[in-house]
C-alpha positions as CSV (number, residue, x, y, z in Angstrom):
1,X,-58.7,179.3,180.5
2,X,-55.7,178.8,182.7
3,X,-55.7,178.0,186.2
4,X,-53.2,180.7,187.4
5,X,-55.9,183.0,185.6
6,X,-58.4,184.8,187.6
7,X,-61.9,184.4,187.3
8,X,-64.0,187.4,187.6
9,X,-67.8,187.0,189.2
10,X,-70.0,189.1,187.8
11,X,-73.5,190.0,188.1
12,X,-76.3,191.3,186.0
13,X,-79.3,191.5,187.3
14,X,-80.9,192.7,183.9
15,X,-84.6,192.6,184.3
16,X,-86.2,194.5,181.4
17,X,-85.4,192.3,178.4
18,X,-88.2,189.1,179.6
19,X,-91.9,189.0,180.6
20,X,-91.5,187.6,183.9
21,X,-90.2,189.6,187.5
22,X,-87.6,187.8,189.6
23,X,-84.3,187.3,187.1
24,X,-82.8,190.3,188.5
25,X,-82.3,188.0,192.2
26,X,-80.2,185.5,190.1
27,X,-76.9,186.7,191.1
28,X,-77.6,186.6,194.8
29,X,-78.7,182.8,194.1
30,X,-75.4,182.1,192.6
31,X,-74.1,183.3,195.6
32,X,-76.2,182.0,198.1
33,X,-75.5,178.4,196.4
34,X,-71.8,178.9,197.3
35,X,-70.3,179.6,193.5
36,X,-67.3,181.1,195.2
37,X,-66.5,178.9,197.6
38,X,-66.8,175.8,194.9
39,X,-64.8,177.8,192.6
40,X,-62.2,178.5,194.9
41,X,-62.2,174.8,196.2
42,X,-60.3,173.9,192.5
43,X,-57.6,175.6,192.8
44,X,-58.5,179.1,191.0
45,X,-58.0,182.6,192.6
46,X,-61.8,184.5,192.3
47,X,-62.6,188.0,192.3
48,X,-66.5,189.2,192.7
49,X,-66.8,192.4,191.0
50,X,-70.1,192.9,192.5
51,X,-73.0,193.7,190.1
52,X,-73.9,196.3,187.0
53,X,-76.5,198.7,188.2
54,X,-79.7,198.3,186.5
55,X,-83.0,199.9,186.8
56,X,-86.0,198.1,187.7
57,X,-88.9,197.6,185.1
58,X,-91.4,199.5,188.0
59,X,-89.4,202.7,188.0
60,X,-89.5,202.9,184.1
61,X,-91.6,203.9,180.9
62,X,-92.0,200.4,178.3
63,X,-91.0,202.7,175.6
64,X,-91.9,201.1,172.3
65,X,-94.1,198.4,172.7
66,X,-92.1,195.6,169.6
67,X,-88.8,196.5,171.6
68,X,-89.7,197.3,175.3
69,X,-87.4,199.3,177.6
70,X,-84.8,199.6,174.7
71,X,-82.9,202.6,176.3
72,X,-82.5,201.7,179.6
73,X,-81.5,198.3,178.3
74,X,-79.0,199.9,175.5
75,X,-78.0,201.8,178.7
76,X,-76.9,198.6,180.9
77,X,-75.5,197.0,177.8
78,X,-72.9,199.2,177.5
79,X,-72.4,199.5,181.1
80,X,-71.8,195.8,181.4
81,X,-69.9,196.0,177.8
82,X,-67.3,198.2,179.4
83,X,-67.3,196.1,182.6
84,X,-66.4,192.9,180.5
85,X,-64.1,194.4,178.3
86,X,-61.8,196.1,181.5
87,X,-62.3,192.5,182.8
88,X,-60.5,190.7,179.4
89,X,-57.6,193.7,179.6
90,X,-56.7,192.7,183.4
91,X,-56.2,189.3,181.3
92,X,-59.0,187.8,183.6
93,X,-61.5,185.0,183.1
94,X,-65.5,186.6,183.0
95,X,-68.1,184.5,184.7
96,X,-71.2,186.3,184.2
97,X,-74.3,185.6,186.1
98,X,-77.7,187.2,185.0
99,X,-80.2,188.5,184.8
100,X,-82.3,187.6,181.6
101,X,-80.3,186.4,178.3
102,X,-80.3,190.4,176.7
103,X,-77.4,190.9,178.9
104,X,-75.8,188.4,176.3
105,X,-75.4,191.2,173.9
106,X,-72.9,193.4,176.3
107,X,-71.3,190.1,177.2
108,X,-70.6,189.0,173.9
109,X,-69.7,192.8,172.8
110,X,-67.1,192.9,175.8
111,X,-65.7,190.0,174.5
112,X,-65.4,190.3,171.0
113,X,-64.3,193.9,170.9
114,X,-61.1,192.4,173.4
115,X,-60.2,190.2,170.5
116,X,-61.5,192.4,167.7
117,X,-58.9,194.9,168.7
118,X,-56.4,191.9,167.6
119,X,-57.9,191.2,164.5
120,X,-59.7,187.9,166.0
121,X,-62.7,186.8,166.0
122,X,-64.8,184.2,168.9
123,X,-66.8,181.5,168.6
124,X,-69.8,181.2,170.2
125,X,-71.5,177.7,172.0
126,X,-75.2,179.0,172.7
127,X,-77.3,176.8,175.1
128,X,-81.1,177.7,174.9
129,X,-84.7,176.4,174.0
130,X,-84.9,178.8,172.4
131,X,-83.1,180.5,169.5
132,X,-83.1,184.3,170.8
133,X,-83.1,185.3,166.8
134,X,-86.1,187.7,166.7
135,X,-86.0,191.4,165.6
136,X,-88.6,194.5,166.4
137,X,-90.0,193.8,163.1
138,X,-90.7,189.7,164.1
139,X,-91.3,189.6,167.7
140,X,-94.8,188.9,169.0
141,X,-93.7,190.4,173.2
142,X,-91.5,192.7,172.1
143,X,-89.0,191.2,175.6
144,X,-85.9,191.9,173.9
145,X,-84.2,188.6,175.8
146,X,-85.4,186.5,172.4
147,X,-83.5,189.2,170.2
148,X,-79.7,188.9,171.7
149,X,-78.6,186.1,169.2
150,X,-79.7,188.5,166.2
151,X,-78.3,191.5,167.6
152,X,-74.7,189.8,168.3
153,X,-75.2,189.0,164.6
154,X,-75.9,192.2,163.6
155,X,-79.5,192.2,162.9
156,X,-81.8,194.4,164.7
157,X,-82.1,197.6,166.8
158,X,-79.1,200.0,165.8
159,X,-78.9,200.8,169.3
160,X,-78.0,197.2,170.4
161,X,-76.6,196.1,166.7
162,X,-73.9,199.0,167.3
163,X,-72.7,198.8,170.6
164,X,-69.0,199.5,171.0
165,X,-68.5,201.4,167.8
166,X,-68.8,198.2,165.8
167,X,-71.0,195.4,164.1
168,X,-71.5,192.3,163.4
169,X,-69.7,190.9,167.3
170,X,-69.6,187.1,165.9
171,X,-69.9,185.5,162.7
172,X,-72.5,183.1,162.1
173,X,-69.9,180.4,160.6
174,X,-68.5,180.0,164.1
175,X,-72.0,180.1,166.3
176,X,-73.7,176.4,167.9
177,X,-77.0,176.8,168.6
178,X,-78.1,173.7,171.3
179,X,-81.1,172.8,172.7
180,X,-84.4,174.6,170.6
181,X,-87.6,173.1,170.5
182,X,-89.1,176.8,170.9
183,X,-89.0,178.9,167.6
184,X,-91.4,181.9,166.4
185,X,-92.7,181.1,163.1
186,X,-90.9,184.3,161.4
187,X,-87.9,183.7,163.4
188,X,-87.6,180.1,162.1
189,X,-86.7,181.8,158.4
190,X,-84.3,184.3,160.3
191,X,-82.3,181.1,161.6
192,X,-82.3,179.3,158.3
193,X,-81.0,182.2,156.3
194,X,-78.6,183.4,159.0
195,X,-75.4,180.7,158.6
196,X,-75.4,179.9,162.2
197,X,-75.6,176.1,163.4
198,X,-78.4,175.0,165.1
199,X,-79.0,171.4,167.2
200,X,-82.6,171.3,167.7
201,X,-83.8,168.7,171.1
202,X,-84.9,166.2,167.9
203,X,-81.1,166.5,166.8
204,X,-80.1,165.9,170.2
205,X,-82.4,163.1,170.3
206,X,-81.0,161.4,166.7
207,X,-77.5,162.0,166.9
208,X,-76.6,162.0,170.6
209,X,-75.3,164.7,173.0
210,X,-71.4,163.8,172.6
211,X,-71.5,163.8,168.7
212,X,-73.3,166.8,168.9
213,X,-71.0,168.3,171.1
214,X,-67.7,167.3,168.9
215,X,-69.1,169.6,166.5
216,X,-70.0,172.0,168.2
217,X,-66.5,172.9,169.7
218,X,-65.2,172.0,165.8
219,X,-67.3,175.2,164.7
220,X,-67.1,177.0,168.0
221,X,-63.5,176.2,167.9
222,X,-61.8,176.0,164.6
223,X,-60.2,179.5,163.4
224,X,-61.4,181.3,166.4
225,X,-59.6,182.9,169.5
226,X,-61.3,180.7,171.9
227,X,-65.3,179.6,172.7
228,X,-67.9,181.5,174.4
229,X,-70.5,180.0,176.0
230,X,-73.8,181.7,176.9
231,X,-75.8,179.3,178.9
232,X,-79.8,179.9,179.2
233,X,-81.4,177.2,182.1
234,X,-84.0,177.1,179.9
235,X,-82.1,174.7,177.6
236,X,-82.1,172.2,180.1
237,X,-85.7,170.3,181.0
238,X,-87.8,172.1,183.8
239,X,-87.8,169.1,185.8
240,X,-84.2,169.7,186.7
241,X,-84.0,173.2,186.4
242,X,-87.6,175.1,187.4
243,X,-86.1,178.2,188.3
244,X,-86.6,180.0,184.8
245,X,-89.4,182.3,183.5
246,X,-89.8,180.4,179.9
247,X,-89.6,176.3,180.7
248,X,-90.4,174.5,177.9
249,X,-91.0,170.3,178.4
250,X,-88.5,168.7,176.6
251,X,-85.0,169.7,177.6
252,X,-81.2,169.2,177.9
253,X,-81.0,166.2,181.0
254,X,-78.7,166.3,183.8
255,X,-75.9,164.6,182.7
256,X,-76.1,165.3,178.9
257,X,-75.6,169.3,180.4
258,X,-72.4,168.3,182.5
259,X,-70.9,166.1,179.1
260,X,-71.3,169.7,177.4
261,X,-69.9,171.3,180.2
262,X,-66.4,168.2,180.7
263,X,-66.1,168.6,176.7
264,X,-66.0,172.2,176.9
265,X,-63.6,172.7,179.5
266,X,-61.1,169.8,177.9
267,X,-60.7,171.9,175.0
268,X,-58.5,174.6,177.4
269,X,-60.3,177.0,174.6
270,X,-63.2,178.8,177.2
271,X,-62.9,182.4,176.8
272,X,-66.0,183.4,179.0
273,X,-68.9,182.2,180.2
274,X,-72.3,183.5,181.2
275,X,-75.9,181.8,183.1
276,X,-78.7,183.1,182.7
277,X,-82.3,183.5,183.1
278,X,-82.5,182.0,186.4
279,X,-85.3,182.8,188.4
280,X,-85.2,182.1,191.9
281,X,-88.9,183.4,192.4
282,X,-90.2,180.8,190.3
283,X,-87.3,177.8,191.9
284,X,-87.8,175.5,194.0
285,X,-85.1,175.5,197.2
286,X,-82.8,177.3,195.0
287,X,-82.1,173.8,193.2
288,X,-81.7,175.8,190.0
289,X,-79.1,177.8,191.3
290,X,-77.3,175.3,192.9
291,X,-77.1,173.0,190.1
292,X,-75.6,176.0,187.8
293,X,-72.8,176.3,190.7
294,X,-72.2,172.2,189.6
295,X,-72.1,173.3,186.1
296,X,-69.6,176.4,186.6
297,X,-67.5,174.0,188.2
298,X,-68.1,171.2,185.2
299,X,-67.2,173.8,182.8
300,X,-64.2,175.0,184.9
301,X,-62.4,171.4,184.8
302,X,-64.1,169.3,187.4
303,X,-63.9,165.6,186.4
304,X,-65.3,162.4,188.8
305,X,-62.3,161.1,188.6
């Protein structure tokens, strides 16, 4: 990203795709922890183009019970599809705040259809316990926030796989998966066979954050318009982040997440960028939130010295 480009704020409070209430508030957290303000403080212009409409899970039938709410989620998909999409033709910068991690698949569709229309592809960092690679035919919830990864790939519901007229958004060859120590059983096999790259924490824990993060931005990077990167706060260890609906012990620490975040922005190669699954329901103080507003800013070019 370039610092005479604009970055656009925008929320979606998606609700639908996880089993736990409160991940639709996670914009307003963002907010209320002063993201614009700290963004603006660097140097960048910002413009907050408010949020996506979504319906709330109360109002609404489950639907099938192996992909639950899948219309109204197809529905604010390609609502926030289109909204990314007008965002990457004004030739600004999206910084999208959810909402649970199914939004990913109209993020990533915005995106990619942007640069598919130049015959490009993106690469894709994706920070997460967990690997977000079930189908219908694998999932034991049926919360369609652990199926985005597969859909982006082209695996899954046609109503999702095919958003925007085409499929698969991303190839595997140039997708980083960071941070799992949370896999279904079947969804393990789905990973193995799918070509993607994944860092497991015990990969982490061998090799070492910075390594790990060289080549991650090699395969994220190399042959690609730019990088992606969809950041879950579950990836990171509940004792700094509590404000999610799926903590698992175990996580990304503090500083190894802002060294992900430096390297990142020092490539100039960040195409858009997306939190999510914050829950401020479940957070303490709204710690979560604010330590995602130090992370845009890590990821935006912030350095200590």
């Amino acid at each position: 990203m370039r610092k005479d480009q604009i970055i656009s704020i925008l929320g979606a409070p998606l609700d639908l795709g996880a089993g736990h209430r409160g991940m639709d508030a996670g914009p307003s957290a963002f907010r209320i922890a002063g993201l614009e303000k700290a963004i603006r403080e660097m140097g960048y212009l910002v413009q907050d183009e408010g949020n996506i409409s979504v319906a709330i899970p109360e109002s609404l039938e489950i639907g099938q019970t192996n992909a639950r709410f899948l219309e109204e989620i197809t529905l604010a998909c390609q609502t926030h599809f289109d909204k990314v999409f007008d965002i990457m033709m004004r030739g600004n910068f999206p910084l999208v705040l959810g909402g649970d991690h199914s939004i990913a698949i109209g993020t990533i569709g915005g995106i990619s259809a942007y640069y598919h229309a130049k015959g490009e592809q993106i690469g894709v960092i994706w920070i997460d316990a967990h690997a977000d690679m079930n189908t219908p035919d694998t999932t034991h919830t049926g919360n369609i926030h652990g199926m985005p990864m597969s859909v982006n790939l082209g695996m899954g519901s046609p109503e999702l796989v095919n958003l925007g007229g085409f499929a698969p958004k991303i190839k595997p060859e140039h997708v980083v998966l960071i941070g799992l120590r949370d896999v279904d059983i079947e969804e393990k096999k789905i990973v193995r066979d799918s070509g993607v790259h994944a860092y497991t924490m015990t990969d982490i824990d061998e090799k070492g954050m910075p390594a790990i993060i060289r080549e991650a931005i090699e395969i994220a990077g190399i042959g690609t318009a730019g990088i992606h990167l969809s950041f879950d706060f579950d990836g990171l260890d509940p004792k700094i982040a509590p404000g999610v609906g799926t903590p698992v012990k175990g996580g990304i620490k503090y500083r190894e997440a802002h060294l992900l975040m430096e390297k990142i922005a020092g490539t100039g190669r960040l195409i858009g960028l997306e939190m999510v699954e914050l829950n401020p329901i479940l957070d303490w103080g709204n710690q979560t939130a604010e330590l995602g507003v130090e992370l845009i800013q890590s990821a935006f070019g912030k350095r200590i010295l």
